[in-house]
C-alpha positions as CSV (number, residue, x, y, z in Angstrom):
1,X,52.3,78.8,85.9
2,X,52.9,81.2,82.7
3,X,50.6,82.8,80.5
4,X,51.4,82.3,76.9
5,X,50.4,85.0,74.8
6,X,49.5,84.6,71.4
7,X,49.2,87.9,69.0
8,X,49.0,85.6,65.3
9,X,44.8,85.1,65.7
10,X,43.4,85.9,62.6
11,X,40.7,87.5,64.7
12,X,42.7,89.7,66.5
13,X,41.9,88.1,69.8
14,X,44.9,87.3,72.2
15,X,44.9,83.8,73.3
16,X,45.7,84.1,76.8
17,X,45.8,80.0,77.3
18,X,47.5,78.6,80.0
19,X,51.3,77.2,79.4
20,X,52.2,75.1,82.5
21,X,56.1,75.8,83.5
22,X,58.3,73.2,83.3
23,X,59.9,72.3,86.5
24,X,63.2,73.7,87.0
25,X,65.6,71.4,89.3
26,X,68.7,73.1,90.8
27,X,71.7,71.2,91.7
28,X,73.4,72.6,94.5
29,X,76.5,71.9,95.6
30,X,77.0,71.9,99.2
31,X,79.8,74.8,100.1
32,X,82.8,73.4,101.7
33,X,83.4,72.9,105.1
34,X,85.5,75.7,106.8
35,X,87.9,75.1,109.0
36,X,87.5,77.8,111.7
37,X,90.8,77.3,113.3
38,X,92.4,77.8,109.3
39,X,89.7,80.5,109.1
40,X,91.4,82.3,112.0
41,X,94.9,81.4,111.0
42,X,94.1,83.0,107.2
43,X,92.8,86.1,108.7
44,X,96.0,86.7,111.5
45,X,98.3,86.3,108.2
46,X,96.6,89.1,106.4
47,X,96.3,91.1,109.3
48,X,100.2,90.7,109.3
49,X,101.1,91.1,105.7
50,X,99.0,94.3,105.9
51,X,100.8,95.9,108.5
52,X,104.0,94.9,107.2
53,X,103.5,96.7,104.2
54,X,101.6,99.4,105.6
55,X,105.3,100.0,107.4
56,X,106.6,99.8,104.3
57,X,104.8,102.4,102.9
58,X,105.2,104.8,105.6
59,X,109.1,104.4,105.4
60,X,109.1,104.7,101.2
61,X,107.1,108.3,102.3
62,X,109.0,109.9,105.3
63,X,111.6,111.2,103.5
64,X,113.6,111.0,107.0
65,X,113.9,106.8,106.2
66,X,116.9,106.0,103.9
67,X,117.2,103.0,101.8
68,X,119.1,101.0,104.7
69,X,115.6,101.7,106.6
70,X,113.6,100.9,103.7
71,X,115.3,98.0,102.7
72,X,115.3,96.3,106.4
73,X,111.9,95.6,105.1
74,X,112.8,93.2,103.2
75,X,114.3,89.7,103.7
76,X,118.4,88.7,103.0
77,X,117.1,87.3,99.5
78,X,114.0,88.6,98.0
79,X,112.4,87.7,94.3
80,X,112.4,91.9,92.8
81,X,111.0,91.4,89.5
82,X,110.6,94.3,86.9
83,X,111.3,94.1,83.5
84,X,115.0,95.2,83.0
85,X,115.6,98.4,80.7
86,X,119.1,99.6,80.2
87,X,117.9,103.2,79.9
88,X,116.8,103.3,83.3
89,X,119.7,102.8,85.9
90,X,117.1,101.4,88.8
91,X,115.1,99.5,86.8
92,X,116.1,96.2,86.8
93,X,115.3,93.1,88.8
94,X,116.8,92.3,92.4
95,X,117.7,89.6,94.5
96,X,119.3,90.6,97.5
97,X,118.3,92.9,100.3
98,X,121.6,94.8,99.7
99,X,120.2,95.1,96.2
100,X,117.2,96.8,97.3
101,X,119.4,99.6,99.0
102,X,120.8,100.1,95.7
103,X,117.7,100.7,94.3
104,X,116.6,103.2,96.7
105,X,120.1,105.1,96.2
106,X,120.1,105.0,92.4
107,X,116.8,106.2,92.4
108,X,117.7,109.0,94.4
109,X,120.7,109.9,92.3
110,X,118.6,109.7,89.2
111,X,115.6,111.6,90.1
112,X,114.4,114.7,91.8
113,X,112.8,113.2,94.9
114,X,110.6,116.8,95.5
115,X,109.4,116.1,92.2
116,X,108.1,112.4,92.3
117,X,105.8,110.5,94.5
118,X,103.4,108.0,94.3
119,X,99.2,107.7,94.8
120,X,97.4,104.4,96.0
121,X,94.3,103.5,94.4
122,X,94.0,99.9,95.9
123,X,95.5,98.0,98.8
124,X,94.2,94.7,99.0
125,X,95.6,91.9,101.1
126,X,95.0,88.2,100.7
127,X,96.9,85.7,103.6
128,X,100.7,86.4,103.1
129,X,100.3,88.1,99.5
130,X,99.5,92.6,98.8
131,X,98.4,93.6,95.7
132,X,99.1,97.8,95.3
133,X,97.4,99.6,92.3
134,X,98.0,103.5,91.5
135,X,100.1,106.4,89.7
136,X,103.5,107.2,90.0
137,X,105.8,110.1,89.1
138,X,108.8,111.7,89.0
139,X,111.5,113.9,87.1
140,X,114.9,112.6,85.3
141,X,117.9,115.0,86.9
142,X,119.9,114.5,84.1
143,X,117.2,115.3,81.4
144,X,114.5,117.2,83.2
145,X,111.9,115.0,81.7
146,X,109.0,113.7,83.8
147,X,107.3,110.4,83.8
148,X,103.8,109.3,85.0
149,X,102.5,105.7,85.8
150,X,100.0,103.5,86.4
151,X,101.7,100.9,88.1
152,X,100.6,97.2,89.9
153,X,103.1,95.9,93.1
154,X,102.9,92.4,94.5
155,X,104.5,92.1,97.8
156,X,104.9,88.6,99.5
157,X,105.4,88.8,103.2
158,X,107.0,85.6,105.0
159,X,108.1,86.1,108.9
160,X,107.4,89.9,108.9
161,X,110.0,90.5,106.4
162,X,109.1,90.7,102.5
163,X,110.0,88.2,100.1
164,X,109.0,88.9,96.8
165,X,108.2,92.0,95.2
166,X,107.2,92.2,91.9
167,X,106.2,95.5,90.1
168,X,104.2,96.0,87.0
169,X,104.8,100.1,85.4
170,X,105.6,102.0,82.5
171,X,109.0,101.5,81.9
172,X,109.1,102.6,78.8
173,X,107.7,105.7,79.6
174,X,110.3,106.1,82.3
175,X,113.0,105.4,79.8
176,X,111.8,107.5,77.4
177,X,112.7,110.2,80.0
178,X,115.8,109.0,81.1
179,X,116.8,109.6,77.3
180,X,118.0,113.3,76.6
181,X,116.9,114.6,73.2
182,X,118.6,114.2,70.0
183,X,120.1,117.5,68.9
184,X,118.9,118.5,65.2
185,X,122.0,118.4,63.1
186,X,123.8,121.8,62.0
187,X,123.6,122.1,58.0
């Protein structure tokens, strides 16, 4: 029960009469059933797909690993999604695990590797699917300009190899220092 209170008397008085609460009813949906032995399954698949990309990530950081080792993480044909941008050599999507070397080696060619790096902010893992938030950087070699972002990776792991990787950045950022600067013409 709730007390209604009433400041509009003429007298000044509160009216402190009793307002009875209406009855609330609550329909509750009963939460589904789970499956312990798909419960279990679920939970071996993420525990997979996070250690094959935490394998990933240590070869992408030791610089010791070359793209043939970086790319063996990947399977024969793999979905690489980025959005394409001719003024970025390495930017552009992939489809093949051969394809993925050649990213790793124009990369190289095109940017300082002492000079760039990454940070993870997130790592979360659902079942066969990794979501990666954080910052990247680097430096252009032919232009000396550095770039900086925020970037989002989806990686899809599927028989311990992975299978799509999708990558959301800054490109235009990154082309704007892949372009040299315009000289100011002589008068």
């Amino acid at each position: 029960m709730t007390t209604k209170t009433n400041t509009a008397n003429r007298a000044g008085n509160t009216d402190t009469t009793p307002t009875p609460t209406p009855a609330t009813t609550t329909a509750t949906t009963p939460a589904p059933a789970v499956d312990p032995a798909s419960a279990v399954a679920m939970a071996a698949e993420t525990e997979r797909t996070r250690a094959v990309v935490a394998e990933y990530l240590r070869r992408v950081a030791d610089p010791e690993q070359g793209p043939e080792e970086i790319a063996a993480m990947y399977a024969e044909e793999v979905e690489w999604q980025i959005a394409p941008n001719p003024a970025v050599p390495w930017i552009r999507p992939r489809s093949t695990r051969a394809d993925v070397v050649g990213h790793w080696v124009e990369l190289a060619e095109h940017t300082v590797p002492e000079a760039g790096g990454a940070t993870i902010d997130a790592f979360l893992v659902d079942g066969a699917d990794a979501v990666l938030t954080g910052h990247l950087h680097g430096t252009v070699r032919a232009t000396g300009k550095t770039f900086h972002s925020p970037f989002a990776l989806r990686l899809t792991v599927a028989n311990g190899e992975i299978v799509r990787h999708h990558i959301y950045e800054d490109s235009l950022g990154i082309a704007a220092a892949c372009t040299p600067d315009q000289a100011e013409p002589t008068a």
